[in-house]
N, CA and C atoms as a LAMMPS dump frame, in Angstrom:
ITEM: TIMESTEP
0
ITEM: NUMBER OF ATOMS
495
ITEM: BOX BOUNDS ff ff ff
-5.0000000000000000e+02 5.0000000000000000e+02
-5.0000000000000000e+02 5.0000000000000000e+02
-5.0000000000000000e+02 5.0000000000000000e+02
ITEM: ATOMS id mol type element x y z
1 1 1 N 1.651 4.281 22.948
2 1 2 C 0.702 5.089 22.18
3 1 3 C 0.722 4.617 20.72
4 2 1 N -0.142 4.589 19.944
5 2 2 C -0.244 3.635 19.073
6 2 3 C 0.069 4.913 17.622
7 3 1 N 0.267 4.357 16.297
8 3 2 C 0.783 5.349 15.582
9 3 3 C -0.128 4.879 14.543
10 4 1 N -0.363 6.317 13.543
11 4 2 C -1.407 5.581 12.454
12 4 3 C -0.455 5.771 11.328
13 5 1 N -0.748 4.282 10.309
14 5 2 C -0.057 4.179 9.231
15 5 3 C -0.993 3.481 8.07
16 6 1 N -0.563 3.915 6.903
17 6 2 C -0.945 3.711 6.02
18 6 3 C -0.386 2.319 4.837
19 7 1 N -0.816 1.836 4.508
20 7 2 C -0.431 0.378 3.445
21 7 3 C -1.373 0.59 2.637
22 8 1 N -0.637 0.22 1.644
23 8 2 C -0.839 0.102 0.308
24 8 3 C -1.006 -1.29 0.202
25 9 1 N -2.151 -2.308 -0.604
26 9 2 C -2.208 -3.605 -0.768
27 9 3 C -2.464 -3.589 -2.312
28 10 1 N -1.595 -4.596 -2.645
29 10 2 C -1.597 -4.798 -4.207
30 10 3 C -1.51 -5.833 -4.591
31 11 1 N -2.036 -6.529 -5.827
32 11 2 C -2.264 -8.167 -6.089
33 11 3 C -2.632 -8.252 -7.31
34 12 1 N -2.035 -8.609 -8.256
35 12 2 C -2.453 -9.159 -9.569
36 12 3 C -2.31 -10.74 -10.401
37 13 1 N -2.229 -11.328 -9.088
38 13 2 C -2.447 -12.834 -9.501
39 13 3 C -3.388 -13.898 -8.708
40 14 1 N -3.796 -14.927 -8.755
41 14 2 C -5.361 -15.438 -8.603
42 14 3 C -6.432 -14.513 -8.008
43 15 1 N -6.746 -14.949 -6.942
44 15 2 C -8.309 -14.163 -6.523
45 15 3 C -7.641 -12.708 -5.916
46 16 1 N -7.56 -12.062 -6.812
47 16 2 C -7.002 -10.513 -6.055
48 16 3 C -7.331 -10.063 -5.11
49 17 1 N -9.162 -10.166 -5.047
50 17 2 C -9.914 -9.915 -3.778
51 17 3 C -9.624 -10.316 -2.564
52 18 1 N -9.817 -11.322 -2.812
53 18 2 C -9.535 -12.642 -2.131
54 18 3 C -7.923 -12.129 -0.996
55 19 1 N -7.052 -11.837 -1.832
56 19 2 C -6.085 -12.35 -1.42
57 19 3 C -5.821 -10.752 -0.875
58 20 1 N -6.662 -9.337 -1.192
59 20 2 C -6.503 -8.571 -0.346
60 20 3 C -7.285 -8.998 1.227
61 21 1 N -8.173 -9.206 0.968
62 21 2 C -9.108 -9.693 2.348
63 21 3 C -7.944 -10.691 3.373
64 22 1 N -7.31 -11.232 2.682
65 22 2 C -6.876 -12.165 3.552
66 22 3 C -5.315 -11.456 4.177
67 23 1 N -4.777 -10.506 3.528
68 23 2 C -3.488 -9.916 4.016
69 23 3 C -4.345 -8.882 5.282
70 24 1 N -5.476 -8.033 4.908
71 24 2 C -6.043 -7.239 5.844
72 24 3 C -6.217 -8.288 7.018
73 25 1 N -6.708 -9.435 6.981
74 25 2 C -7.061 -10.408 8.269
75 25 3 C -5.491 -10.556 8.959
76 26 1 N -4.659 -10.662 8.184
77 26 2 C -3.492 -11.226 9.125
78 26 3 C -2.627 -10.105 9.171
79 27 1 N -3.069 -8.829 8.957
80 27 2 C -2.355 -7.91 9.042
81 27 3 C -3.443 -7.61 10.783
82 28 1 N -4.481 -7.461 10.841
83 28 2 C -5.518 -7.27 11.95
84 28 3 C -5.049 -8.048 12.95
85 29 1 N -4.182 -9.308 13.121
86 29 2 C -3.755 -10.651 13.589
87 29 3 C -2.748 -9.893 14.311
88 30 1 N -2.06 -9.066 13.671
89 30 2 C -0.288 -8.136 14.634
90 30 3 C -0.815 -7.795 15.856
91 31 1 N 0.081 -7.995 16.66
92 31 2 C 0.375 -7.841 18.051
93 31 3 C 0.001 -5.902 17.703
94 32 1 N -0.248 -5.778 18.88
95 32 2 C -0.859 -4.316 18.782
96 32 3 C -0.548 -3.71 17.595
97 33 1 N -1.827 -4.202 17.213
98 33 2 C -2.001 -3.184 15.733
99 33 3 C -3.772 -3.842 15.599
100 34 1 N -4.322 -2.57 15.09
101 34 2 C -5.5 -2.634 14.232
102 34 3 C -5.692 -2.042 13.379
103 35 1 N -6.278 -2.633 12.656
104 35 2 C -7.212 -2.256 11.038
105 35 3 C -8.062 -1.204 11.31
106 36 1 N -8.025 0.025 10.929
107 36 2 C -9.255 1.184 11.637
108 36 3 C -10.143 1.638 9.94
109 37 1 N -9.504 1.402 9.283
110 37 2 C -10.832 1.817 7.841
111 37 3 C -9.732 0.971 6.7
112 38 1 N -10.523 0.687 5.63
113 38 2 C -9.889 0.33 4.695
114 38 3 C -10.755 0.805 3.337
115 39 1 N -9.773 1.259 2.12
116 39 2 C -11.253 1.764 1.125
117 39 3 C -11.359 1.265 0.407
118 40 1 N -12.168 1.402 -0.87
119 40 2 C -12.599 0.908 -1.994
120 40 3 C -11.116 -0.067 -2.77
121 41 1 N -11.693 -0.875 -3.493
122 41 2 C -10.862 -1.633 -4.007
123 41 3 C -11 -1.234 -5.826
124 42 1 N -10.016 -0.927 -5.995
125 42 2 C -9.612 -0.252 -7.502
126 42 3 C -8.771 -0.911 -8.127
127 43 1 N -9.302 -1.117 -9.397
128 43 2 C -8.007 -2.051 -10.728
129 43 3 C -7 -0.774 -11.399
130 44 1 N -6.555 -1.168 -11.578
131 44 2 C -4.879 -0.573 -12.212
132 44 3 C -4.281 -1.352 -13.55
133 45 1 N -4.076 -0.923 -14.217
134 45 2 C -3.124 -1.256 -15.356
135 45 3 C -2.102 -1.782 -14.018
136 46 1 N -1.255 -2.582 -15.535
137 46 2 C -0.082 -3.508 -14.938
138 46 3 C 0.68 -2.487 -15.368
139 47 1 N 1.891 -2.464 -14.281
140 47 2 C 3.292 -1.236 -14.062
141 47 3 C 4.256 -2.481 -14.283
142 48 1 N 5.152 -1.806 -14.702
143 48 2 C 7.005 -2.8 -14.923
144 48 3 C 6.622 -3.959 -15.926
145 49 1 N 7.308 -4.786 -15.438
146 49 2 C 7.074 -6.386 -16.118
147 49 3 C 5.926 -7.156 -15.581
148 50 1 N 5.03 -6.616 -14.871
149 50 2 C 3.611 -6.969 -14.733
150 50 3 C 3.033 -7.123 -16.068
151 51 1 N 2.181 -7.942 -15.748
152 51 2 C 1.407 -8.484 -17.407
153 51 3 C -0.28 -8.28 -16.764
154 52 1 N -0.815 -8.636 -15.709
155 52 2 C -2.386 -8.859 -15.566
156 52 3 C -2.3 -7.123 -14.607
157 53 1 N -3.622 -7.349 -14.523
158 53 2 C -4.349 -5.58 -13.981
159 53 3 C -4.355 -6.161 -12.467
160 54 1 N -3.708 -5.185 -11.748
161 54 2 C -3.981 -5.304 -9.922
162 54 3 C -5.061 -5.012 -9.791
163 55 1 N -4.978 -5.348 -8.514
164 55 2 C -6.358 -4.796 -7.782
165 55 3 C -5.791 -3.971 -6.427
166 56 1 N -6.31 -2.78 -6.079
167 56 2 C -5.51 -2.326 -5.516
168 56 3 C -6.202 -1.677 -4.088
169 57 1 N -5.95 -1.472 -3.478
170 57 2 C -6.199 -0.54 -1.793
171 57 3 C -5.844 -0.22 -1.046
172 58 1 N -5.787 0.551 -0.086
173 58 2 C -5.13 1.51 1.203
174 58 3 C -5.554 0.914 2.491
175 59 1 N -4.958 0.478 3.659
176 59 2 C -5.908 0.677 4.793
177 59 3 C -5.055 1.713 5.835
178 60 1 N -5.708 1.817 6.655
179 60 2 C -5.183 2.544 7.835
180 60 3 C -5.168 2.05 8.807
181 61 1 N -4.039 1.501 9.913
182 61 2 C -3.557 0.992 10.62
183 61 3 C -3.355 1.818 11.579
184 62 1 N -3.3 1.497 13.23
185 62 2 C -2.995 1.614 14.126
186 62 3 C -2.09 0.756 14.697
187 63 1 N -0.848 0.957 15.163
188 63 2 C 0.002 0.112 15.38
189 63 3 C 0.946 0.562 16.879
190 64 1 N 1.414 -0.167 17.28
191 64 2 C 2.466 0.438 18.823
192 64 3 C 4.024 -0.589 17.706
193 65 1 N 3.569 -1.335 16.664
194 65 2 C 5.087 -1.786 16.423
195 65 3 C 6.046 -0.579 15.839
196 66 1 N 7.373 -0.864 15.982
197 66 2 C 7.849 0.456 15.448
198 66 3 C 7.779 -0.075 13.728
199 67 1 N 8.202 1.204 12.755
200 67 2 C 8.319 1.108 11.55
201 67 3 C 9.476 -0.265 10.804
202 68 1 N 10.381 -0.321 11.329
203 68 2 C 11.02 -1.638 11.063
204 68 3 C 10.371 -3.002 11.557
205 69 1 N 10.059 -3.221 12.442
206 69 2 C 8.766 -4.436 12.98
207 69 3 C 7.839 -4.894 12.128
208 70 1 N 7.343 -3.591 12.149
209 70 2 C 6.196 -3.789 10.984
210 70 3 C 6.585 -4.101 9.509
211 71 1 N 7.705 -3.517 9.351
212 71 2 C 7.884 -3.898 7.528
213 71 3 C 8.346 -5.258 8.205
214 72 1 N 8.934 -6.006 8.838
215 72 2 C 9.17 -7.409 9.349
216 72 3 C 7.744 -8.407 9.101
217 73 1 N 7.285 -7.966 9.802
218 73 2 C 5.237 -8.426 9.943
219 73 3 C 4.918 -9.026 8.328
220 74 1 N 5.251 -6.661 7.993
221 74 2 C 4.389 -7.007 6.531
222 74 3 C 5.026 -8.312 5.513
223 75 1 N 6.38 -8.269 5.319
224 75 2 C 7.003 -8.998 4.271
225 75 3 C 7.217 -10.43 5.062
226 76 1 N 6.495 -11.009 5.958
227 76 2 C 6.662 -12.552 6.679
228 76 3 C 4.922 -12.851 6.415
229 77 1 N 3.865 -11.635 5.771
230 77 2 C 2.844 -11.984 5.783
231 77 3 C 2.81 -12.625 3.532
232 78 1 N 3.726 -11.488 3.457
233 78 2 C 4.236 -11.407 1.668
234 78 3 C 4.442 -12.644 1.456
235 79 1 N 5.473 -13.374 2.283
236 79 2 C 6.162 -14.445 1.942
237 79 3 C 5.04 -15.86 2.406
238 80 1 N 4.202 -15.852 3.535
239 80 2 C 3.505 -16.597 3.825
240 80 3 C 2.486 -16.947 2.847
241 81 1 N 2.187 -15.779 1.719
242 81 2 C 0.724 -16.009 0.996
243 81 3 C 1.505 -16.296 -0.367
244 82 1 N 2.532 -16.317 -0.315
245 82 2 C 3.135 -17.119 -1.713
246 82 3 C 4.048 -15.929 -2.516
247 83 1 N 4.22 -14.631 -1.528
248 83 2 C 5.086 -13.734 -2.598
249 83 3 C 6.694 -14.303 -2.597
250 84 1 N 6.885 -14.108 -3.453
251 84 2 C 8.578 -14.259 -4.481
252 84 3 C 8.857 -13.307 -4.66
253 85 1 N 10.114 -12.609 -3.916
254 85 2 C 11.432 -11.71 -4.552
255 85 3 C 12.163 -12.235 -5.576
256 86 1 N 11.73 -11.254 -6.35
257 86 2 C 12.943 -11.889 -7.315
258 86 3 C 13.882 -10.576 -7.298
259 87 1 N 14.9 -10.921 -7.006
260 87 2 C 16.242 -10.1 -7.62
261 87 3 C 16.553 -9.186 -9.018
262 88 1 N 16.777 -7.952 -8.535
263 88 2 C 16.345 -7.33 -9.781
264 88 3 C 15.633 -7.179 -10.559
265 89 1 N 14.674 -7.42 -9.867
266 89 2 C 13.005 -7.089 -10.476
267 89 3 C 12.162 -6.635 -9.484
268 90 1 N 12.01 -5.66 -9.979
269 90 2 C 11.029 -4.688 -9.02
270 90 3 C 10.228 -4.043 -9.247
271 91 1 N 9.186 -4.806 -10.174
272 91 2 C 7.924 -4.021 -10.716
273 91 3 C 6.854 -5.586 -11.235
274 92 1 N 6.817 -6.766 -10.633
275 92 2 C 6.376 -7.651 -11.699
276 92 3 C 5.178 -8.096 -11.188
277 93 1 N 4.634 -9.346 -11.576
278 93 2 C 3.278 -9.951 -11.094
279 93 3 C 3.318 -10.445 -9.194
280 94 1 N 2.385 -10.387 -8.622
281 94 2 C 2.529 -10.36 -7.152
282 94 3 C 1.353 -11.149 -7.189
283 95 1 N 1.266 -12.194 -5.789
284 95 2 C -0.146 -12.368 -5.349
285 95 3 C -0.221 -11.405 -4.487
286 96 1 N 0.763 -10.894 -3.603
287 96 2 C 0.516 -9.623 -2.66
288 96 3 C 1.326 -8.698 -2.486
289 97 1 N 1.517 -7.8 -2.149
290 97 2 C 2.163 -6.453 -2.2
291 97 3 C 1.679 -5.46 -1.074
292 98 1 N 2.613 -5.767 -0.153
293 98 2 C 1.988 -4.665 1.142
294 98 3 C 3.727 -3.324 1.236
295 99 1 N 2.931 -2.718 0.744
296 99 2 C 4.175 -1.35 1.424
297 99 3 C 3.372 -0.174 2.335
298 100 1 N 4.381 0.172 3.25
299 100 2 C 4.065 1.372 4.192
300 100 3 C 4.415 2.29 3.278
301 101 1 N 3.29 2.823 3.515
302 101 2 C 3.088 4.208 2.859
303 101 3 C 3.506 5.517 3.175
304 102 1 N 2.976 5.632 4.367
305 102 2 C 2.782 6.455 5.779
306 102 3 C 2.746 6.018 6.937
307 103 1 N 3.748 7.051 8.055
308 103 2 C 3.848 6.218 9.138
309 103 3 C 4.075 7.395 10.201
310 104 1 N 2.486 7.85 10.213
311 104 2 C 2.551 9.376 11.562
312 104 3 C 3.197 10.145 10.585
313 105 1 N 3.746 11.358 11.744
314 105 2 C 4.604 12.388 10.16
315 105 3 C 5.709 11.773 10.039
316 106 1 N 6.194 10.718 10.679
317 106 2 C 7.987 10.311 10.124
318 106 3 C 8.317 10.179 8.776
319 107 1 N 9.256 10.628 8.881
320 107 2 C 9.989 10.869 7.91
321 107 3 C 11.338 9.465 7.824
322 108 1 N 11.82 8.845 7.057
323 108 2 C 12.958 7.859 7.846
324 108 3 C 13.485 7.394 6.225
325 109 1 N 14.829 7.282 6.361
326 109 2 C 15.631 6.872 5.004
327 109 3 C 16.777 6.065 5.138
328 110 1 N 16.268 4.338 5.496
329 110 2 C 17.357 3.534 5.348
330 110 3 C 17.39 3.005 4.24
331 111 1 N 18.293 1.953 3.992
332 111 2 C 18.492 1.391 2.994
333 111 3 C 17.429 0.452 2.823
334 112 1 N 17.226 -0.192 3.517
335 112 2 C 15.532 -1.035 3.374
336 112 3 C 14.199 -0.393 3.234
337 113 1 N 14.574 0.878 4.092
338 113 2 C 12.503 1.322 4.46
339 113 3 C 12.765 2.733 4.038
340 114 1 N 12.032 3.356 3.381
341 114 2 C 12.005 4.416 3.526
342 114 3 C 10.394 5.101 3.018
343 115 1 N 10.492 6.044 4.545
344 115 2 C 8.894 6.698 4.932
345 115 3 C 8.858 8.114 4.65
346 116 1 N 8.06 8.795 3.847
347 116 2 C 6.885 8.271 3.086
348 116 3 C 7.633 7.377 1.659
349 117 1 N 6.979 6.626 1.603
350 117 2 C 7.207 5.357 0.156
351 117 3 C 7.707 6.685 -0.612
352 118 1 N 8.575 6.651 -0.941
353 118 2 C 9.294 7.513 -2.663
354 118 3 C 8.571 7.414 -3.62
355 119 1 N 7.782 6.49 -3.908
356 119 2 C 7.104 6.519 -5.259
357 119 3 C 5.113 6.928 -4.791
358 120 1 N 5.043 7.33 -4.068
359 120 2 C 3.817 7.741 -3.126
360 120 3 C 3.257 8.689 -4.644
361 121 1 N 3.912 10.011 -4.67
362 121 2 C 3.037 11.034 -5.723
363 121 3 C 3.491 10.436 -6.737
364 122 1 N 3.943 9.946 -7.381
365 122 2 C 3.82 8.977 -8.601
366 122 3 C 2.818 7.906 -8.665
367 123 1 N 2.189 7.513 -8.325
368 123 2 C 1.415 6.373 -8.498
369 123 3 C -0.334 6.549 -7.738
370 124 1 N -1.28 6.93 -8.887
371 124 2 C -2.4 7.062 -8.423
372 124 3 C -3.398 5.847 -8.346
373 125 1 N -2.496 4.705 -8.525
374 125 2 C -2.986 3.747 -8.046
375 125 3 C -2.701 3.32 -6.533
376 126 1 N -2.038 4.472 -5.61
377 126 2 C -2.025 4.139 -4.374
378 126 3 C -2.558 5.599 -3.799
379 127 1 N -2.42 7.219 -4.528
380 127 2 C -3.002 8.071 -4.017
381 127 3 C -4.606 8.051 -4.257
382 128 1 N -5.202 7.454 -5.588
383 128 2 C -6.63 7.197 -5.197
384 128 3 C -7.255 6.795 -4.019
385 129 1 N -7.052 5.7 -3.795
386 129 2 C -7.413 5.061 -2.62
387 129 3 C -6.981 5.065 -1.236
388 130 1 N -6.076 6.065 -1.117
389 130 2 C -5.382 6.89 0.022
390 130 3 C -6.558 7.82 0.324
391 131 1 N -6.567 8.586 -0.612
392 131 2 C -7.654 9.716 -1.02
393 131 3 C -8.852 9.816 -0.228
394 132 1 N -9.41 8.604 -0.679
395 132 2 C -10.614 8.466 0.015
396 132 3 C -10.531 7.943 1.647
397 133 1 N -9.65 7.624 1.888
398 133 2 C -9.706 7.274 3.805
399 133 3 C -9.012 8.94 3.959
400 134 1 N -8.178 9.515 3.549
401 134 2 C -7.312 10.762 4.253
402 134 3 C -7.025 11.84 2.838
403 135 1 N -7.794 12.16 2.418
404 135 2 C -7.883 13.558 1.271
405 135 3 C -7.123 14.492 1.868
406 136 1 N -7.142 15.418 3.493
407 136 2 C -6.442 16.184 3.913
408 136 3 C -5.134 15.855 4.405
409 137 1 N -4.589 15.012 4.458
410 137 2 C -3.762 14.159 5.112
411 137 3 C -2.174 14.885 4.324
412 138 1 N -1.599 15.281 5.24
413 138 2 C -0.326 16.002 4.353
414 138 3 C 1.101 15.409 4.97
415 139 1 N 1.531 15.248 3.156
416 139 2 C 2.624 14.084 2.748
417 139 3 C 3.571 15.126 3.797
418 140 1 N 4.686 14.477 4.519
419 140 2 C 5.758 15.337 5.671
420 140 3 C 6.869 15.595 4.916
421 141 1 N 6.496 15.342 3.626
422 141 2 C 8.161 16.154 2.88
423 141 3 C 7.846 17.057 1.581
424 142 1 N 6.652 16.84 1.132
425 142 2 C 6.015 17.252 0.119
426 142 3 C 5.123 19.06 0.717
427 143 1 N 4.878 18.524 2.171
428 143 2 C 3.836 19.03 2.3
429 143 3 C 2.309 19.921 1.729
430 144 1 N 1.903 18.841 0.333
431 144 2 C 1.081 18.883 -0.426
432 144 3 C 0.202 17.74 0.586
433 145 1 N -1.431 18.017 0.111
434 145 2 C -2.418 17.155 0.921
435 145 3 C -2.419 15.566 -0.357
436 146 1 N -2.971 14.823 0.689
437 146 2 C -3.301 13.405 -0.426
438 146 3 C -3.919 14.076 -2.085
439 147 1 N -5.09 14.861 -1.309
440 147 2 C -5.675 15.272 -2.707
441 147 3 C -5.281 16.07 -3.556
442 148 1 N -4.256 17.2 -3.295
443 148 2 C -3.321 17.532 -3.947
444 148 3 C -2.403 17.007 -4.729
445 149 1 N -2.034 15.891 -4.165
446 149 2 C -0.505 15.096 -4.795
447 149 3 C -1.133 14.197 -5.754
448 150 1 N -2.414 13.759 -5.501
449 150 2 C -3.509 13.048 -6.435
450 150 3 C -3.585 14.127 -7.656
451 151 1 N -4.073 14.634 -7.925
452 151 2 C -4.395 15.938 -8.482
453 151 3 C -3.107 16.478 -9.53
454 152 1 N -2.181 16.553 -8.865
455 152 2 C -0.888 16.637 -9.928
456 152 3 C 0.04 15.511 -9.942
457 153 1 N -0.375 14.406 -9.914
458 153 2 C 0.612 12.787 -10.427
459 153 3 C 0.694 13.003 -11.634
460 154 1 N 1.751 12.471 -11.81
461 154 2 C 2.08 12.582 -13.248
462 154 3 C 1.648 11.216 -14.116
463 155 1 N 1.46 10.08 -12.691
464 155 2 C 0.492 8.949 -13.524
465 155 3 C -0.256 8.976 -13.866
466 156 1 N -0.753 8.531 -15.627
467 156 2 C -1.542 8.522 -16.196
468 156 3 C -2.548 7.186 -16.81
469 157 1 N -1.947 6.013 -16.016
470 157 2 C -2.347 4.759 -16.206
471 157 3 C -3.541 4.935 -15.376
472 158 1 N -4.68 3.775 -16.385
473 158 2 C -5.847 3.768 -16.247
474 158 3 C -6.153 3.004 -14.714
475 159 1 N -7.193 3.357 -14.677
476 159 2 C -7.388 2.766 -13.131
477 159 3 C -8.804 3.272 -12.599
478 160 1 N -10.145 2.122 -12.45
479 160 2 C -11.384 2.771 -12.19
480 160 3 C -11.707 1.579 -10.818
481 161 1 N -12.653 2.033 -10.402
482 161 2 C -13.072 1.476 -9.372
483 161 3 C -13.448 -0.09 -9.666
484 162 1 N -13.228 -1.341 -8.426
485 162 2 C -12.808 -2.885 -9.071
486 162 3 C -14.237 -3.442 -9.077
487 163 1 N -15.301 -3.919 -9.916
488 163 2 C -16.334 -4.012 -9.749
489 163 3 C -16.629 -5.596 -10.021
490 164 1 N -15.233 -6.516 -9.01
491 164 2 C -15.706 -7.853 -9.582
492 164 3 C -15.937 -8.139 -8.013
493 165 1 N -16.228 -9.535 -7.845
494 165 2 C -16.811 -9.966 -6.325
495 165 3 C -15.59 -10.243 -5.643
C-alpha cells in the first residue's frame, strides 16, 4: 500500500529550475513511487552561509519504499546532480536539496531521519509551498494544519512566488 509523502526541493546554484525539474524526473524514476502534484515554485532569501536566493518547492509523493529507502534514493539522487556535504555546515549553497518532510502520520526520530523534518514550522519557505498542495494537512506532533503552522512561523525571510523560466 503505497504511503504519501512530502519533499521539500531546494536549489540555489545554476539553473534552479532546471535542476528542480530534473530531481522531480528522477525522483518519478523510484521503484514504486510516484510524483502525484507538485506546486508553485517560490524564491527565498538565502538561510545560513548561503549567499544566492533558492528556488524552492514541495511535491507529493506516493511511495511503497519505506522512510529510510527513500532518504537512501533521495541523497544518491543529491549526490548524482553534483550535491557536496560538507561537514559542519548545514545551511550553505546547494544545486539540490531534497528533504522528507512528511511521511503519512509517522512520526520517527533517528539519528539520521527524523519525521516530520524539525525545522518544518520554522521555515515558510517550505510551509508556503506545502500550503498550497495540503493547507488542511495536520503536522502529527504539532497537530496544527499546514495553514496554521504557515500562519504563525516565526520566519520572516522574504520569499514571493519564482517568476523566472
Amino acid at each position: 500500500m503505497p504511503h504519501q509523502v512530502f519533499i521539500a526541493i531546494g536549489s540555489n546554484l545554476g539553473d534552479r529550475k532546471a535542476n528542480h525539474l530534473e530531481a522531480v524526473r528522477r525522483i518519478q524514476e523510484l521503484p514504486r513511487t510516484r510524483v502525484v502534484k507538485q506546486s508553485s515554485f517560490y524564491e527565498s532569501e538565502p538561510h545560513g552561509d548561503a549567499t544566492q536566493w533558492f528556488v524552492n518547492s514541495v511535491i507529493e509523493v506516493e511511495t511503497e519504499l519505506s522512510p529510510e529507502e527513500l532518504l537512501r534514493k533521495l541523497q544518491a539522487i543529491e549526490k548524482a546532480m553534483g550535491r557536496k556535504r560538507v561537514k559542519g555546515k548545514k545551511w550553505g549553497n546547494r544545486v539540490i536539496d531534497l528533504d522528507i518532510l512528511l511521511y503519512e502520520g509517522l512520526v520517527l526520530n533517528k539519528r539520521n531521519l527524523k519525521i516530520p523534518h524539525p525545522e518544518l514550522p520554522n521555515r515558510k519557505f517550505v510551509l508556503l509551498p506545502l500550503s498550497e498542495l495540503a493547507p488542511s494537512l495536520r503536522h502529527p506532533e504539532l497537530h496544527k494544519t499546514i495553514s496554521e503552522l504557515l500562519a504563525t512561523t516565526p520566519d520572516k525571510k522574504r520569499i514571493h512566488m519564482y517568476r523566472g523560466t
